[in-house]
N, CA, C and O atoms as a GROMACS GRO file, in nm:
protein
  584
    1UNK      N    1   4.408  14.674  -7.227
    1UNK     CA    2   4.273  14.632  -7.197
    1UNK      C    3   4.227  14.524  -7.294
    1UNK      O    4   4.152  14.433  -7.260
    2UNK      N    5   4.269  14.538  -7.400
    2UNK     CA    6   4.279  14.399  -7.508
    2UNK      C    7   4.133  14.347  -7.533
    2UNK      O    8   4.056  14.429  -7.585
    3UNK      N    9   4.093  14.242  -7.509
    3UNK     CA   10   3.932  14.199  -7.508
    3UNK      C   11   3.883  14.182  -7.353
    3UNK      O   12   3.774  14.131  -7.325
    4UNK      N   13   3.952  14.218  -7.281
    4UNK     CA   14   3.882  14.175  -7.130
    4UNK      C   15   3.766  14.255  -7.111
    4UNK      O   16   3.747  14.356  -7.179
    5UNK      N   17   3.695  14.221  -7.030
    5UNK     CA   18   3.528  14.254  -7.023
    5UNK      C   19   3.583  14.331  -6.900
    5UNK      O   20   3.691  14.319  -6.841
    6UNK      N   21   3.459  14.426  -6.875
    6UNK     CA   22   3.480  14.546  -6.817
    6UNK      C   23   3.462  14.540  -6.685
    6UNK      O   24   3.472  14.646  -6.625
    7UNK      N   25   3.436  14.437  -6.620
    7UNK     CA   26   3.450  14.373  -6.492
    7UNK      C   27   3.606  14.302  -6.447
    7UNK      O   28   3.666  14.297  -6.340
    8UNK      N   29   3.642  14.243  -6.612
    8UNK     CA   30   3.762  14.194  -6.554
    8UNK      C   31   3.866  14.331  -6.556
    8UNK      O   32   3.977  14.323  -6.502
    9UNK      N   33   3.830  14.430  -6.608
    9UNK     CA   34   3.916  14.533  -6.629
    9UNK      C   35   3.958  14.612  -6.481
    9UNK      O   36   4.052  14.671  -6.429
   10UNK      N   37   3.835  14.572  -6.457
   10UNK     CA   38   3.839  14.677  -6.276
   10UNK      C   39   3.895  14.600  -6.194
   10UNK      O   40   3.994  14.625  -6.125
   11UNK      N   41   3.818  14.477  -6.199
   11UNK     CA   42   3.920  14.373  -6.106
   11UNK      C   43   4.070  14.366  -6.085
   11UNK      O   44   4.123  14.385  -5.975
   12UNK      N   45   4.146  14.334  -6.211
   12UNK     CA   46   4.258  14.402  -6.197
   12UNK      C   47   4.274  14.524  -6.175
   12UNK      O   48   4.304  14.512  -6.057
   13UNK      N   49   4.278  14.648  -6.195
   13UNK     CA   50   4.286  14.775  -6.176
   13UNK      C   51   4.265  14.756  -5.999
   13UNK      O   52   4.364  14.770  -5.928
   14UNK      N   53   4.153  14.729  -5.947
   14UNK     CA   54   4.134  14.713  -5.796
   14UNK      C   55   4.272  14.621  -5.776
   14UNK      O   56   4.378  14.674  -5.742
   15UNK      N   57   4.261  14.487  -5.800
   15UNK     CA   58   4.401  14.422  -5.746
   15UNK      C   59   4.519  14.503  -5.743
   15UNK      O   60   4.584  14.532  -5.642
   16UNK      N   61   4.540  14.534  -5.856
   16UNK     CA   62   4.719  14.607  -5.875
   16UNK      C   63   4.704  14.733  -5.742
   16UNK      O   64   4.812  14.762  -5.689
   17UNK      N   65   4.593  14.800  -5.694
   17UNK     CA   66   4.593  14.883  -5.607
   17UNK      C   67   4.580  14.799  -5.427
   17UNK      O   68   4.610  14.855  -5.322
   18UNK      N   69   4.539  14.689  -5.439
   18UNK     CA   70   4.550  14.628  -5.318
   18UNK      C   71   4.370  14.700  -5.271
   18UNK      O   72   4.336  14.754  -5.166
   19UNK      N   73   4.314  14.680  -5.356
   19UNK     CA   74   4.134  14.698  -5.327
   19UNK      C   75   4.072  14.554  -5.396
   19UNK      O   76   4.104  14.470  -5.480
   20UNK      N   77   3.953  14.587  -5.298
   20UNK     CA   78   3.865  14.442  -5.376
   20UNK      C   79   3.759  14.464  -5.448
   20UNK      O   80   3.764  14.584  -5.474
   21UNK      N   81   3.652  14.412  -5.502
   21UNK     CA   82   3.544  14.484  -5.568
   21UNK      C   83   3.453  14.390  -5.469
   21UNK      O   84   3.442  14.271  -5.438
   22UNK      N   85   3.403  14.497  -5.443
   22UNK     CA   86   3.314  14.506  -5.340
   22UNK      C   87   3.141  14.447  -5.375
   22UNK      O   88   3.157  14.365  -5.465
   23UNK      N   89   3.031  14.453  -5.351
   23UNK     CA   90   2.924  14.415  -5.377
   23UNK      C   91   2.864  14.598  -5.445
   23UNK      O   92   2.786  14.629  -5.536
   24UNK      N   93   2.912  14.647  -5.387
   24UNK     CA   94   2.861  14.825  -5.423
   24UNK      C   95   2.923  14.811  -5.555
   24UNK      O   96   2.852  14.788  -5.653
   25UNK      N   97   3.052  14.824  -5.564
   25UNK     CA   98   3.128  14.854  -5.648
   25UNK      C   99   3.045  14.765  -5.795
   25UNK      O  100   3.008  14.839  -5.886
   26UNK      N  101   3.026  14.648  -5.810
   26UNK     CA  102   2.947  14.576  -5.902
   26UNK      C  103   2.824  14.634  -5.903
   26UNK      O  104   2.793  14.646  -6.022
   27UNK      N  105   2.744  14.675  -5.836
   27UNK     CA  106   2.629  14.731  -5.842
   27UNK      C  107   2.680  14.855  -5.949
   27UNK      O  108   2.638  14.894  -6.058
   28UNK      N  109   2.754  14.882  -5.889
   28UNK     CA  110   2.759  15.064  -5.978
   28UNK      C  111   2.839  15.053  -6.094
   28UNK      O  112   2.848  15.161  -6.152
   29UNK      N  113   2.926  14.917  -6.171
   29UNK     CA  114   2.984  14.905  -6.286
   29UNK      C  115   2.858  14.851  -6.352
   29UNK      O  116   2.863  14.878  -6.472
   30UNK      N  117   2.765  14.795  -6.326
   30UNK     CA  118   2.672  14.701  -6.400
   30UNK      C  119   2.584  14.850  -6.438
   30UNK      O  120   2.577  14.893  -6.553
   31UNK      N  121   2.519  14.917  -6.317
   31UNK     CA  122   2.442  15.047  -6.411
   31UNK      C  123   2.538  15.169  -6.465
   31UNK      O  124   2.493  15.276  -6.505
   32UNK      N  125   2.640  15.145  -6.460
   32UNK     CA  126   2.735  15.256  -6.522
   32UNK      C  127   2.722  15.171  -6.665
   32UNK      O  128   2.669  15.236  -6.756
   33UNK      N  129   2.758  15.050  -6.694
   33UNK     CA  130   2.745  14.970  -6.853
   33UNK      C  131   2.602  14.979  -6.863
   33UNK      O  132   2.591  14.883  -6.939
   34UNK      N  133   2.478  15.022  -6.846
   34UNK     CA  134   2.337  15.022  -6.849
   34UNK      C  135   2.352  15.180  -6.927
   34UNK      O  136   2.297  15.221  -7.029
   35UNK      N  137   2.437  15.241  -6.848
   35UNK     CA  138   2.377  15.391  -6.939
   35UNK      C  139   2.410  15.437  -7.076
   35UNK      O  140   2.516  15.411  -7.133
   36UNK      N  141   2.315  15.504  -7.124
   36UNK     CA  142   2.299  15.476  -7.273
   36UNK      C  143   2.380  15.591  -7.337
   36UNK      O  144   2.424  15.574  -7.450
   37UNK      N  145   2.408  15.738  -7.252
   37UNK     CA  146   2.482  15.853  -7.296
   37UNK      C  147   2.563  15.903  -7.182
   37UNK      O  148   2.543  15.866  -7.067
   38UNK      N  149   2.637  15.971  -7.210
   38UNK     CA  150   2.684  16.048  -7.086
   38UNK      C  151   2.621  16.126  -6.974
   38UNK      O  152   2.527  16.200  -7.004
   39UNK      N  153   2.660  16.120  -6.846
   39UNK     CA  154   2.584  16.168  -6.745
   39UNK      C  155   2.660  16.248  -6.650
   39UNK      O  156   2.783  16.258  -6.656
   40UNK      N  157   2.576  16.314  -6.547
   40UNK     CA  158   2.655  16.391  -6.434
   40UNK      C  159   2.664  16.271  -6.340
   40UNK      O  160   2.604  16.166  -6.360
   41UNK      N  161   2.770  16.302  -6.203
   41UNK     CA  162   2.759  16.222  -6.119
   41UNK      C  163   2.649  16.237  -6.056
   41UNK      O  164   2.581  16.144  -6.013
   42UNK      N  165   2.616  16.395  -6.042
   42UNK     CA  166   2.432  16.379  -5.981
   42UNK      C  167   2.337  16.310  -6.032
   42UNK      O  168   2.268  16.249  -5.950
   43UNK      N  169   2.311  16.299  -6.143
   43UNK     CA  170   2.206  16.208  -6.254
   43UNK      C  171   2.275  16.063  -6.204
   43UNK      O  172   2.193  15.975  -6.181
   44UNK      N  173   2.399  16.034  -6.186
   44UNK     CA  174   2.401  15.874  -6.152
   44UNK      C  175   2.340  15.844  -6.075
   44UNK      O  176   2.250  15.760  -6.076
   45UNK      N  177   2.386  15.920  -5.977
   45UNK     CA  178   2.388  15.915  -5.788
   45UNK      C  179   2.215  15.873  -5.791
   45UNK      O  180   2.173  15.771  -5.737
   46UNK      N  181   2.127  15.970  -5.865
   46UNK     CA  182   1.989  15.955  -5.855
   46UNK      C  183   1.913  15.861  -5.890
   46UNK      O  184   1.803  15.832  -5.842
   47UNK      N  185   2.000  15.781  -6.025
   47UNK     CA  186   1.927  15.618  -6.044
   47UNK      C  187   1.986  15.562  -5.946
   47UNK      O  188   1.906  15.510  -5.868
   48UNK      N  189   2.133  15.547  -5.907
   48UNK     CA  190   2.168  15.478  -5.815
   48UNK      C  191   2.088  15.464  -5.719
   48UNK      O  192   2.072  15.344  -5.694
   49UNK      N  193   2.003  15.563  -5.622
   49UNK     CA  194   1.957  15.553  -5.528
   49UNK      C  195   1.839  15.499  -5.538
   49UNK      O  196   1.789  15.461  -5.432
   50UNK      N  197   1.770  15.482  -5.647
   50UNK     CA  198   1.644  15.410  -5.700
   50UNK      C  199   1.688  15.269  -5.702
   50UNK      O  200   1.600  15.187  -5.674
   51UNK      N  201   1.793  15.229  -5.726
   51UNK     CA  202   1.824  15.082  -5.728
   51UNK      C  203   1.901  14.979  -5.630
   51UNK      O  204   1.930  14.859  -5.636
   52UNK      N  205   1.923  15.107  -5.516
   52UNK     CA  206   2.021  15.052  -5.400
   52UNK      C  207   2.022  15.174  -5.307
   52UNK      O  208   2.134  15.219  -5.285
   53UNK      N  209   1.936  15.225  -5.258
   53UNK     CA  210   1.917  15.333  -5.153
   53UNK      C  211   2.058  15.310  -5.056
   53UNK      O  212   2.055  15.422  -5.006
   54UNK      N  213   2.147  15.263  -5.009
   54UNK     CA  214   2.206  15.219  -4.911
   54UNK      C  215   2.371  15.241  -4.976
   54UNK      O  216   2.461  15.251  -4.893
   55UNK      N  217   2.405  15.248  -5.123
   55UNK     CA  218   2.510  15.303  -5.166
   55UNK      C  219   2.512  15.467  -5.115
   55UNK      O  220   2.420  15.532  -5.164
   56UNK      N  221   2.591  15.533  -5.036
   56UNK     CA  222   2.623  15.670  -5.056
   56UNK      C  223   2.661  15.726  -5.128
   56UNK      O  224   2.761  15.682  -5.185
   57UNK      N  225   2.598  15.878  -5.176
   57UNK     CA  226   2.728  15.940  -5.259
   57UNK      C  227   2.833  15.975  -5.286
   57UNK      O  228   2.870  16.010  -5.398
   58UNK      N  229   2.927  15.967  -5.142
   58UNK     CA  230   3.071  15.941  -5.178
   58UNK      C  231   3.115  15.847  -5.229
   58UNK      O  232   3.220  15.843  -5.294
   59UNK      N  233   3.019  15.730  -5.200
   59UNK     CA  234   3.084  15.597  -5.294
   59UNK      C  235   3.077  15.603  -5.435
   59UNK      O  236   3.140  15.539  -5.518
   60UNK      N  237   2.977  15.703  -5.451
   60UNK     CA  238   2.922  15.680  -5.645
   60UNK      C  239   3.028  15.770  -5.666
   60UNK      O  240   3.106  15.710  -5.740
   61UNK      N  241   3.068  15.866  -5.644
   61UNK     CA  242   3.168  15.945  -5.665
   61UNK      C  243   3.269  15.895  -5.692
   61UNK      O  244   3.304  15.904  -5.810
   62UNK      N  245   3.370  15.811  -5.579
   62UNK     CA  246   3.469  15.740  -5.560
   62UNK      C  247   3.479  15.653  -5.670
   62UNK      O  248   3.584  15.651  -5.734
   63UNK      N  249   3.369  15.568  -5.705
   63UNK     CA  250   3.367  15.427  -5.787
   63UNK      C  251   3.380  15.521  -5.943
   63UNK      O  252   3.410  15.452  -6.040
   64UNK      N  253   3.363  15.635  -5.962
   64UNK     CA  254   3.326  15.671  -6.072
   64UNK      C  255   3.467  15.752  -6.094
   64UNK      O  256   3.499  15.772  -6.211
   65UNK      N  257   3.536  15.792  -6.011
   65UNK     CA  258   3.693  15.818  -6.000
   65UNK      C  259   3.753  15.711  -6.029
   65UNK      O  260   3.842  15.738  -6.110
   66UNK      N  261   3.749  15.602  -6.005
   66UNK     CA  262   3.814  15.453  -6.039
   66UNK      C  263   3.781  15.450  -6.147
   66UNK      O  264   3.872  15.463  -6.229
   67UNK      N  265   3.682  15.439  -6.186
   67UNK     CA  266   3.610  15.381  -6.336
   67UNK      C  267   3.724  15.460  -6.452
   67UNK      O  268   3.776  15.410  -6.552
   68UNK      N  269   3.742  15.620  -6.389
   68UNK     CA  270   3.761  15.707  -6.554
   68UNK      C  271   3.950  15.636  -6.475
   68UNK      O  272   4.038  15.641  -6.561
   69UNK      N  273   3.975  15.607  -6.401
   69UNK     CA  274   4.161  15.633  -6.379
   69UNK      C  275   4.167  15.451  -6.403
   69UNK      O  276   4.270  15.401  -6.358
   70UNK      N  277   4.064  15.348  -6.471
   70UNK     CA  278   4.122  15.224  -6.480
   70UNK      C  279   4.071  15.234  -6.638
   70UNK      O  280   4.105  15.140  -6.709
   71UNK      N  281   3.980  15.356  -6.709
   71UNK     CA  282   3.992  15.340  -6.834
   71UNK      C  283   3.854  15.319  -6.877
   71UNK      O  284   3.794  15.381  -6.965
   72UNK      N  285   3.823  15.247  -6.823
   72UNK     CA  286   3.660  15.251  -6.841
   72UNK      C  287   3.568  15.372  -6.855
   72UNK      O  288   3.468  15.378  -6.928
   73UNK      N  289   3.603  15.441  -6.797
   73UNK     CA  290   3.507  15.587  -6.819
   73UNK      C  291   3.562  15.688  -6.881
   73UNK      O  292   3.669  15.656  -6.934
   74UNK      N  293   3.539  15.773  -6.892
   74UNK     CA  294   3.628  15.904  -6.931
   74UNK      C  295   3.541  15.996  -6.881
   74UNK      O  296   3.432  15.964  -6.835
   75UNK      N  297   3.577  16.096  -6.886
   75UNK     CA  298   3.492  16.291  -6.853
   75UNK      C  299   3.515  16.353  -6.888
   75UNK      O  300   3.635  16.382  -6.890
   76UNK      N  301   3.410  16.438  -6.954
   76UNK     CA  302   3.374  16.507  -7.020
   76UNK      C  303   3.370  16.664  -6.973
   76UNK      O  304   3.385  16.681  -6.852
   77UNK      N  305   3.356  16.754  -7.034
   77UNK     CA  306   3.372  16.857  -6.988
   77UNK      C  307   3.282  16.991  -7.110
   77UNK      O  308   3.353  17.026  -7.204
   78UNK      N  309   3.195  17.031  -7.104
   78UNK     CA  310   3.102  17.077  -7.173
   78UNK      C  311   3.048  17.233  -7.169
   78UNK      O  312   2.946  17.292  -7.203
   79UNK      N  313   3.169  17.265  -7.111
   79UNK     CA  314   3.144  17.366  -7.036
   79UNK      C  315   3.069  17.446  -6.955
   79UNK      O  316   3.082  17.568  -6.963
   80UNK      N  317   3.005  17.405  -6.891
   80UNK     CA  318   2.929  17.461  -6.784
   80UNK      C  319   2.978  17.412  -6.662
   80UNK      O  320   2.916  17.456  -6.566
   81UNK      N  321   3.052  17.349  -6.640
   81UNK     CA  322   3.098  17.354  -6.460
   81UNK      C  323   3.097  17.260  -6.416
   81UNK      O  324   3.160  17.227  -6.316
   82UNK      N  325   2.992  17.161  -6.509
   82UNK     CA  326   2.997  17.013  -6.442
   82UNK      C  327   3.035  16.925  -6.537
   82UNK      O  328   3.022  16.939  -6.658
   83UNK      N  329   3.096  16.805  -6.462
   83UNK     CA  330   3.205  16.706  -6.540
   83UNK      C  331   3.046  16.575  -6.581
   83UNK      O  332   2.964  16.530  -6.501
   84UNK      N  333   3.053  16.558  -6.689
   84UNK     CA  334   3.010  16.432  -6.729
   84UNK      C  335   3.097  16.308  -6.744
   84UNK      O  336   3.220  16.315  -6.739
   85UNK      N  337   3.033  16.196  -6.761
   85UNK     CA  338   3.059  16.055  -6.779
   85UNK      C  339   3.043  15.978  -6.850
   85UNK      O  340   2.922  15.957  -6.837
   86UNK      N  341   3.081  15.906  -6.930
   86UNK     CA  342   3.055  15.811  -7.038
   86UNK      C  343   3.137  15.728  -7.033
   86UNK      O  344   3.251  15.731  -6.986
   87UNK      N  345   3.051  15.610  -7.110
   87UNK     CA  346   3.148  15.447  -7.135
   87UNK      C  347   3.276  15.477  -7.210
   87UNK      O  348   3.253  15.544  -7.311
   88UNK      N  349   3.443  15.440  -7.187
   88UNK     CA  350   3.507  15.422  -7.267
   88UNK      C  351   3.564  15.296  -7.380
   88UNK      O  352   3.582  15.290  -7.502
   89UNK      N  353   3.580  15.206  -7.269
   89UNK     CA  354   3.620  15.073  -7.291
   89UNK      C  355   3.521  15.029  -7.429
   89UNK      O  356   3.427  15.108  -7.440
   90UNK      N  357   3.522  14.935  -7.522
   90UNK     CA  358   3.450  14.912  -7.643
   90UNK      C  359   3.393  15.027  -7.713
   90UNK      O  360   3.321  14.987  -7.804
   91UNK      N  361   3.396  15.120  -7.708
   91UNK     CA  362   3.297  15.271  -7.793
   91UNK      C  363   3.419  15.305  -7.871
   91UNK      O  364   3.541  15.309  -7.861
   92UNK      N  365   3.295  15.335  -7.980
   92UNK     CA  366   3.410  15.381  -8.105
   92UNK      C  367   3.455  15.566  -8.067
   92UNK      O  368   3.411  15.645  -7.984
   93UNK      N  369   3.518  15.571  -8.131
   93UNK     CA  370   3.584  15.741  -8.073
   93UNK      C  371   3.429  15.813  -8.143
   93UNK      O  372   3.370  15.766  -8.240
   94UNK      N  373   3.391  15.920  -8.076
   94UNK     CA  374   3.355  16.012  -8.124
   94UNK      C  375   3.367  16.169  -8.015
   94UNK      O  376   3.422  16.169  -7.905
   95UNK      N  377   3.304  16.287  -8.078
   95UNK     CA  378   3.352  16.415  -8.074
   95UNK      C  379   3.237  16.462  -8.035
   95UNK      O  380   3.139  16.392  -8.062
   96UNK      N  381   3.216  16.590  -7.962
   96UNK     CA  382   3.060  16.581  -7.925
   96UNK      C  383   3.028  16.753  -8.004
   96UNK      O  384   3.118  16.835  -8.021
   97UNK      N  385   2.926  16.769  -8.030
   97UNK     CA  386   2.813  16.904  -8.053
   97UNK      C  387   2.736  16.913  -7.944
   97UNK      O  388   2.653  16.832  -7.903
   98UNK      N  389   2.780  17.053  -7.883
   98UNK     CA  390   2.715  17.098  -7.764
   98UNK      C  391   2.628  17.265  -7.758
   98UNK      O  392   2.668  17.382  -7.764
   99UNK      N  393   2.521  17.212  -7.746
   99UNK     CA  394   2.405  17.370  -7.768
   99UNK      C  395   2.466  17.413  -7.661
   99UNK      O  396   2.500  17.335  -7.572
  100UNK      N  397   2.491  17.569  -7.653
  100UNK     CA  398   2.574  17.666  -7.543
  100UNK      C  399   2.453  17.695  -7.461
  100UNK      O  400   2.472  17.733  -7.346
  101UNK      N  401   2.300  17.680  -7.514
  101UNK     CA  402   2.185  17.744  -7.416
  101UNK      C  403   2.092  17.572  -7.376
  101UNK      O  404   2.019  17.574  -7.277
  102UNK      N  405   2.098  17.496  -7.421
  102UNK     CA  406   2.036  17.386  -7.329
  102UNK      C  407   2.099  17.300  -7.272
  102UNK      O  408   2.062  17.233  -7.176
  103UNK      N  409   2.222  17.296  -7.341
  103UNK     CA  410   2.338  17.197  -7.301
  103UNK      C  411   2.335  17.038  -7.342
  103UNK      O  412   2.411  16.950  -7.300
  104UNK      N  413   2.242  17.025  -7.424
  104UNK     CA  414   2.167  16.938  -7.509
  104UNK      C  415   2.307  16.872  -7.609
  104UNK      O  416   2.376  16.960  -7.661
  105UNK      N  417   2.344  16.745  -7.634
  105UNK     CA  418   2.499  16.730  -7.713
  105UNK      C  419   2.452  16.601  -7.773
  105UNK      O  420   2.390  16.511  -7.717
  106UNK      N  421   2.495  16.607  -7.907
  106UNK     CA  422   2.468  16.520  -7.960
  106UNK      C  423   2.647  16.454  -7.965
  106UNK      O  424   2.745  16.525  -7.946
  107UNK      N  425   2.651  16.306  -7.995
  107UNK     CA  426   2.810  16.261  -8.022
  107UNK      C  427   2.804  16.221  -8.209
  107UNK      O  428   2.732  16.159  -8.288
  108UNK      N  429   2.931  16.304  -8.207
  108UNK     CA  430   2.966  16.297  -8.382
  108UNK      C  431   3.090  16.230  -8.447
  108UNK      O  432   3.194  16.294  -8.430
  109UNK      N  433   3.100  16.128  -8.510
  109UNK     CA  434   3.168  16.048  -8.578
  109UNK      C  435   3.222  16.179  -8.720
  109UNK      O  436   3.129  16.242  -8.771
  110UNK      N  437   3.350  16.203  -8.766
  110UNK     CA  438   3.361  16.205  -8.881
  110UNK      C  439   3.537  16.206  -8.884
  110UNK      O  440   3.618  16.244  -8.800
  111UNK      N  441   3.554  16.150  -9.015
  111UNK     CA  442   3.665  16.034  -9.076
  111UNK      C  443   3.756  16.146  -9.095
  111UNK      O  444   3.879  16.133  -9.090
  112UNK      N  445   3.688  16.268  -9.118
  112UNK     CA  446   3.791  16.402  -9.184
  112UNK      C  447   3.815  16.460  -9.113
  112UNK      O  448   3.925  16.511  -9.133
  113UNK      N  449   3.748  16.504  -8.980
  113UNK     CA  450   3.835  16.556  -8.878
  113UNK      C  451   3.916  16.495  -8.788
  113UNK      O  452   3.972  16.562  -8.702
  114UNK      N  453   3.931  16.363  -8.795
  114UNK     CA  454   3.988  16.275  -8.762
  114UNK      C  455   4.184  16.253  -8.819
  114UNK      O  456   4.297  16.245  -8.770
  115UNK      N  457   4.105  16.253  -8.963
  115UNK     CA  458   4.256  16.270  -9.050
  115UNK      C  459   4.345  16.385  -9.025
  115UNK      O  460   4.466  16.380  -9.007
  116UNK      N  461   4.245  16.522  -9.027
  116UNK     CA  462   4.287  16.664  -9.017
  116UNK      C  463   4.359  16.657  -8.878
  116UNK      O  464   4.472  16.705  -8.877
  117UNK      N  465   4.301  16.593  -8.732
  117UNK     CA  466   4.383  16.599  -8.647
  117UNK      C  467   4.517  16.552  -8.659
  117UNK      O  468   4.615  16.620  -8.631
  118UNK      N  469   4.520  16.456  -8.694
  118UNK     CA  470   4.663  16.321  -8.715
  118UNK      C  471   4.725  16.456  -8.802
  118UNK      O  472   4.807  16.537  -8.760
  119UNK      N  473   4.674  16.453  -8.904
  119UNK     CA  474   4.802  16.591  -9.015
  119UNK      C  475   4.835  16.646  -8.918
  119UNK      O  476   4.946  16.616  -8.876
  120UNK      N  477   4.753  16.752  -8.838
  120UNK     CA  478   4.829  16.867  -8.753
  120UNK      C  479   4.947  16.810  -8.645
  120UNK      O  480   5.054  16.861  -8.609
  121UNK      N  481   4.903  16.724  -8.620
  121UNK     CA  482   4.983  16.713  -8.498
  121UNK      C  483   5.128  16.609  -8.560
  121UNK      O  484   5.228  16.586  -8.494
  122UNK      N  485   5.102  16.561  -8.700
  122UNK     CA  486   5.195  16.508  -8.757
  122UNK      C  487   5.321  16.663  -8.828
  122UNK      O  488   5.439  16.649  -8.860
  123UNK      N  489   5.269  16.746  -8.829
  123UNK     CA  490   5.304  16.908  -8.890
  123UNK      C  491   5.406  16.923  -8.789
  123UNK      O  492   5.527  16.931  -8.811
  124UNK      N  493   5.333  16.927  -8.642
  124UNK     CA  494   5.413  16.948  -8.553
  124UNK      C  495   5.504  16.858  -8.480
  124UNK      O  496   5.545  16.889  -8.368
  125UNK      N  497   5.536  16.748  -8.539
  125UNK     CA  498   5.606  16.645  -8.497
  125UNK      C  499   5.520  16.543  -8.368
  125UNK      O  500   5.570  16.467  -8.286
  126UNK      N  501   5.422  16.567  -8.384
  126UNK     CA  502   5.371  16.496  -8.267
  126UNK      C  503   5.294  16.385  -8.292
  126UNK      O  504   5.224  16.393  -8.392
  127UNK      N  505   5.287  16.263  -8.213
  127UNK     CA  506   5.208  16.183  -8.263
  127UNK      C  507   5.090  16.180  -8.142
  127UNK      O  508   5.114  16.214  -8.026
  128UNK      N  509   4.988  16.146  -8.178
  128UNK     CA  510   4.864  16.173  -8.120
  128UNK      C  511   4.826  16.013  -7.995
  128UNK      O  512   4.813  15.893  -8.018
  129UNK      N  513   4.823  16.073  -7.900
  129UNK     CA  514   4.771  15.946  -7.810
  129UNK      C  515   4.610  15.962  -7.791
  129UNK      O  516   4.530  15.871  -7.808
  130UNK      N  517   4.584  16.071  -7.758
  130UNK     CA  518   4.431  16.098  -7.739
  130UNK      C  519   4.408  16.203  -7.750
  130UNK      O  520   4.486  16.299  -7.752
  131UNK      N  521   4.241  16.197  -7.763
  131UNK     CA  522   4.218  16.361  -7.784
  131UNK      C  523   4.049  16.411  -7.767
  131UNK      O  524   3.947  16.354  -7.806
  132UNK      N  525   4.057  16.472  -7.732
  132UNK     CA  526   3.872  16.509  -7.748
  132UNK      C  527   3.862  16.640  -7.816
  132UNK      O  528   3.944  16.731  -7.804
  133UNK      N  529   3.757  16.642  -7.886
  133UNK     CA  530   3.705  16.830  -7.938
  133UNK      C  531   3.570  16.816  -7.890
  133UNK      O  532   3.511  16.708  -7.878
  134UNK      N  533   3.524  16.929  -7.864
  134UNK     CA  534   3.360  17.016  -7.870
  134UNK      C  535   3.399  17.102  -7.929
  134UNK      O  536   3.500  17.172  -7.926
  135UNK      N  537   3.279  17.094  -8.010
  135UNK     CA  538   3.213  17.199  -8.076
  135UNK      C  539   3.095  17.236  -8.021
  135UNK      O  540   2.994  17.169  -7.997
  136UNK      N  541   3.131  17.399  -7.999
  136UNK     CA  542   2.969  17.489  -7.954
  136UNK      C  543   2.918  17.553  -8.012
  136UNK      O  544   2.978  17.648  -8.064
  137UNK      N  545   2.746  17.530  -8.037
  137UNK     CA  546   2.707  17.634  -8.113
  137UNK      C  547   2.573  17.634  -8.042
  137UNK      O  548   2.564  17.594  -7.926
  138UNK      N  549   2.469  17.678  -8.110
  138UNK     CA  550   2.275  17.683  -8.060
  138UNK      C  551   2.228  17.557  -8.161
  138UNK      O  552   2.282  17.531  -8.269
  139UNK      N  553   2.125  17.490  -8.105
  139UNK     CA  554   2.060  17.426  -8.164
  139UNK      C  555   1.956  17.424  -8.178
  139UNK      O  556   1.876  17.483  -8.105
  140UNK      N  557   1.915  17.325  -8.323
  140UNK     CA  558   1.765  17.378  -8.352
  140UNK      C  559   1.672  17.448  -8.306
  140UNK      O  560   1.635  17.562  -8.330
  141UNK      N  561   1.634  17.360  -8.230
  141UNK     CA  562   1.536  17.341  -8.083
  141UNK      C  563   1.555  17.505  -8.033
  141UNK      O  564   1.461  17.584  -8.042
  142UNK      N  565   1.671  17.542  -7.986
  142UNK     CA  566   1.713  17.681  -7.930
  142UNK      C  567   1.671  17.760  -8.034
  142UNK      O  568   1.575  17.836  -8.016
  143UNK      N  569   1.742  17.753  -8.171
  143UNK     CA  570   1.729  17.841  -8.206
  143UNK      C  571   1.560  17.910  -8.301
  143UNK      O  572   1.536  18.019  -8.353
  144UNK      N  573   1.498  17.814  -8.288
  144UNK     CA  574   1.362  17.809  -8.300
  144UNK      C  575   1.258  17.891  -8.147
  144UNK      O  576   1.141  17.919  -8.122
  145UNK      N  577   1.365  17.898  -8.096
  145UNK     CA  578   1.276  17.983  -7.991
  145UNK      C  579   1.313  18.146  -8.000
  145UNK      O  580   1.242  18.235  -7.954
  146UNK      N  581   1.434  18.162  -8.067
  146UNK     CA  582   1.398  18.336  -8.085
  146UNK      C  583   1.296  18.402  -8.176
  146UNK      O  584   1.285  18.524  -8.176
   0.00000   0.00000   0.00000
């Protein structure tokens, strides 16, 4: 993916599959690069429809299946049942903190669990291509309400 911009990223990705990018399809990479955190496909689907009533939700679906399998997106998984979404392409790595009762997640940068992964998986002969952690616990907010 090198420095190509995230339009030219799909474009190819669509070419090498024998697809085109469509007028939808730009609509929904331009507010997919607009969003500021990770989201459900329902929460897309719902600005989407504020900004282009006439995209369906199988398409936001579909385009958002492309997005995470050309690299651009990734998903998330937070445990509760539904898959989130976020920018991949240019974002620095981070790890998320997830409250188990609001579902509320903040994203966390740190250098030492970072290293600690590479050791382990260097222990076990492995070298690391990717990786995600959550961490679950209650937060403030939550736990200020017992």
């Amino acid at each position: 993916m090198g420095t190509q911009s995230p339009e030219e990223v799909l474009q190819e990705y669509l070419r090498e599959r024998g697809m085109l990018m469509t007028p939808q399809r730009k609509t929904l990479l331009q507010l997919f690069l607009e969003e500021p955190k990770h989201f459900s496909a329902e929460e897309f689907y719902e600005r989407v429809k504020q900004v282009d009533d006439s995209i369906g939700q199988a398409t936001v679906y579909r385009t958002l299946k492309l997005f995470t399998e050309s690299g651009l997106a990734e998903t998330l998984d937070f445990g509760d049942g539904r898959t989130r979404y976020e920018r991949r392409l240019g974002r620095e790595h981070h790890d998320h903190l997830i409250c188990i009762r609001c579902r509320d997640s903040i994203e966390i940068r740190a250098p030492e669990i970072e290293r600690l992964q590479e050791e382990v998986a260097g222990r076990h002969g492995y070298e690391l291509t990717d990786h995600a952690l959550y961490l679950y616990g209650i937060c403030p907010k939550c736990r200020g309400k017992e």
